[in-house]
PAFI-332865 format. One record per residue (C-alpha): residue in one letter; x, y, z. Coordinates in steps of 0.1 Angstrom, whole numbers, plus 5000, padded with zeros to 4 digits. Example, Ala and Ser with C-alpha at 12.3 -4.5 7.8 and 13.67 -1.06 7.14 Angstrom:
# residues 2
[pt 'a',[5123,4955,5078]]
[pt 's',[5137,4989,5071]]
# end
This chain:
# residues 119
[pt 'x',[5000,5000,5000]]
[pt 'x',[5031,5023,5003]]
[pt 'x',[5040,5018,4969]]
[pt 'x',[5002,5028,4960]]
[pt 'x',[5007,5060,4980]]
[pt 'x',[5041,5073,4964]]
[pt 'x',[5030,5067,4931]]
[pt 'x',[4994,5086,4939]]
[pt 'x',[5015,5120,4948]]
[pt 'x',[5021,5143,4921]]
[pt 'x',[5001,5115,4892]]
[pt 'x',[4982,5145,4876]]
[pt 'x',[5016,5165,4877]]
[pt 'x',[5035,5135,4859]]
[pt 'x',[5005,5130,4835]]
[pt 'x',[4998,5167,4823]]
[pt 'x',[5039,5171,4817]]
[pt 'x',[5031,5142,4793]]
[pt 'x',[4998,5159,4772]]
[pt 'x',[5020,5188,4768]]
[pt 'x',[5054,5168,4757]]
[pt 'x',[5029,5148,4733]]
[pt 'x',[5013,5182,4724]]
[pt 'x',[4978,5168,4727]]
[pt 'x',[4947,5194,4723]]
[pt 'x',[4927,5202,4738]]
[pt 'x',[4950,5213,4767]]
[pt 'x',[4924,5225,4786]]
[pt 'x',[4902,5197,4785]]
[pt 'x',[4932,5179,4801]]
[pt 'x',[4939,5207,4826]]
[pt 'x',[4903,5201,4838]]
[pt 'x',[4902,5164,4840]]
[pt 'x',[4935,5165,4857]]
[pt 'x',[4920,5189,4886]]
[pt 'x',[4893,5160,4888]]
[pt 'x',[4925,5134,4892]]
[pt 'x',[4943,5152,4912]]
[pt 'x',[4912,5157,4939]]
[pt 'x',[4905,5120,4933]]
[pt 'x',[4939,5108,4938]]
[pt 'x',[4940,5136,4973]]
[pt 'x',[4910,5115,4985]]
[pt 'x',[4926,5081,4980]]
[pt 'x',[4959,5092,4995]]
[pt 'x',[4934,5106,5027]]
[pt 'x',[4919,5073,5029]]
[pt 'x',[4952,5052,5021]]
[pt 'x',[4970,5071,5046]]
[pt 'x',[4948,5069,5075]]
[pt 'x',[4946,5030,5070]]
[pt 'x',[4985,5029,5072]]
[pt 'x',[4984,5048,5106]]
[pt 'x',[4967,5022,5120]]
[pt 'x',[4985,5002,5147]]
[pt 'x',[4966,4969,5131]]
[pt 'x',[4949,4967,5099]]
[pt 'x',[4925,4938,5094]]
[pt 'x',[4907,4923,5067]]
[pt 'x',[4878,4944,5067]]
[pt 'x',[4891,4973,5071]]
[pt 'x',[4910,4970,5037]]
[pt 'x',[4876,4952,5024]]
[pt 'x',[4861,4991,5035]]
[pt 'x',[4892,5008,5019]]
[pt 'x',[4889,4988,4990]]
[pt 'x',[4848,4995,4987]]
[pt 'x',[4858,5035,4991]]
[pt 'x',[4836,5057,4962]]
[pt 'x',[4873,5074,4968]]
[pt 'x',[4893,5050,4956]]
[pt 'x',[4870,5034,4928]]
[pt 'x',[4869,5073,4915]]
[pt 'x',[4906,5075,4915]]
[pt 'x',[4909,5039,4899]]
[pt 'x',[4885,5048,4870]]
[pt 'x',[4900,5083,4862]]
[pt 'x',[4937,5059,4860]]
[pt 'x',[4919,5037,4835]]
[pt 'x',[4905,5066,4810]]
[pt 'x',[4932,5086,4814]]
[pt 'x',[4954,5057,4802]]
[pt 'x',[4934,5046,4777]]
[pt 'x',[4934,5080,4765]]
[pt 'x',[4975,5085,4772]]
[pt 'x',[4979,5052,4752]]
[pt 'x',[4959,5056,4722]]
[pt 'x',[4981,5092,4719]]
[pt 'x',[5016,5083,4731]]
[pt 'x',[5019,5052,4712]]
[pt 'x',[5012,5027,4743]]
[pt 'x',[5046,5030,4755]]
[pt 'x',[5058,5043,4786]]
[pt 'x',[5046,5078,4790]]
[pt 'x',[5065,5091,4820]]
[pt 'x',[5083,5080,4849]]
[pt 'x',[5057,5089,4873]]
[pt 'x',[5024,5083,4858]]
[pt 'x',[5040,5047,4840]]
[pt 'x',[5036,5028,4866]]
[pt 'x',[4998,5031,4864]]
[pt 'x',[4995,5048,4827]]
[pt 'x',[5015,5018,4810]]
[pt 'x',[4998,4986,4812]]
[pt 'x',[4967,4970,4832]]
[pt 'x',[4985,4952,4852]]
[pt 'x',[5001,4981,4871]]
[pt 'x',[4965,4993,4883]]
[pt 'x',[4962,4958,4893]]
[pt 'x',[4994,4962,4912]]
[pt 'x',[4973,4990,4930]]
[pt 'x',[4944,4968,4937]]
[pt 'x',[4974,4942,4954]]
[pt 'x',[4987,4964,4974]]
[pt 'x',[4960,4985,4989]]
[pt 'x',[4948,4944,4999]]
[pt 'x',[4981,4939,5014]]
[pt 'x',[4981,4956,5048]]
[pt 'x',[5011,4971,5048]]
# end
């Protein structure tokens, strides 16, 4: 679940760095979604980071993380944005940061792993 939370801070940073290295248009339409993402993504880490302070974390209280609107918002904005990234970019790696979530499915379902592994 660490890894979850580094990679959340700064993703709509990372991503709009690569619409405007990719030149894609509209920017604004991107600035906008990005302010979406980023409030998402400031929810999840909330959420994320409150479970990690936790002395014990059991089953269910990762089953509740894992049920968050929070999380599920921040997961489906990941999964448009990277369809939309990879159609564009060529369905490579699109940047450092956001890569890890941006590249393939499997990385969001890295996300899903860890937020179920308590710590």
């Amino acid at each position: 679940m660490r890894r979850a939370v580094k990679a959340l801070v700064g993703l709509a940073e990372s991503c709009l760095i690569v619409v405007k290295r990719e030149g894609l248009e509209p920017v604004e339409r991107y600035d906008a979604f990005f302010a979406v993402l980023d409030r998402d993504a400031g929810d999840s880490l909330a959420a994320m980071e409150l479970v990690l302070a936790q002395p014990a974390i059991s089953s269910q209280l990762i089953d509740n993380l894992n049920a968050s609107i929070h999380l599920r918002a921040m997961l489906t904005d990941l999964f448009l944005i990277g369809e939309i990234l990879n159609a564009n970019c060529g369905g490579g790696a699109v940047h450092p940061k956001a890569d890890a979530f941006l590249s393939s499915g499997e990385s969001t379902g890295d996300l899903q792993a860890d937020l179920q592994s308590p710590r």
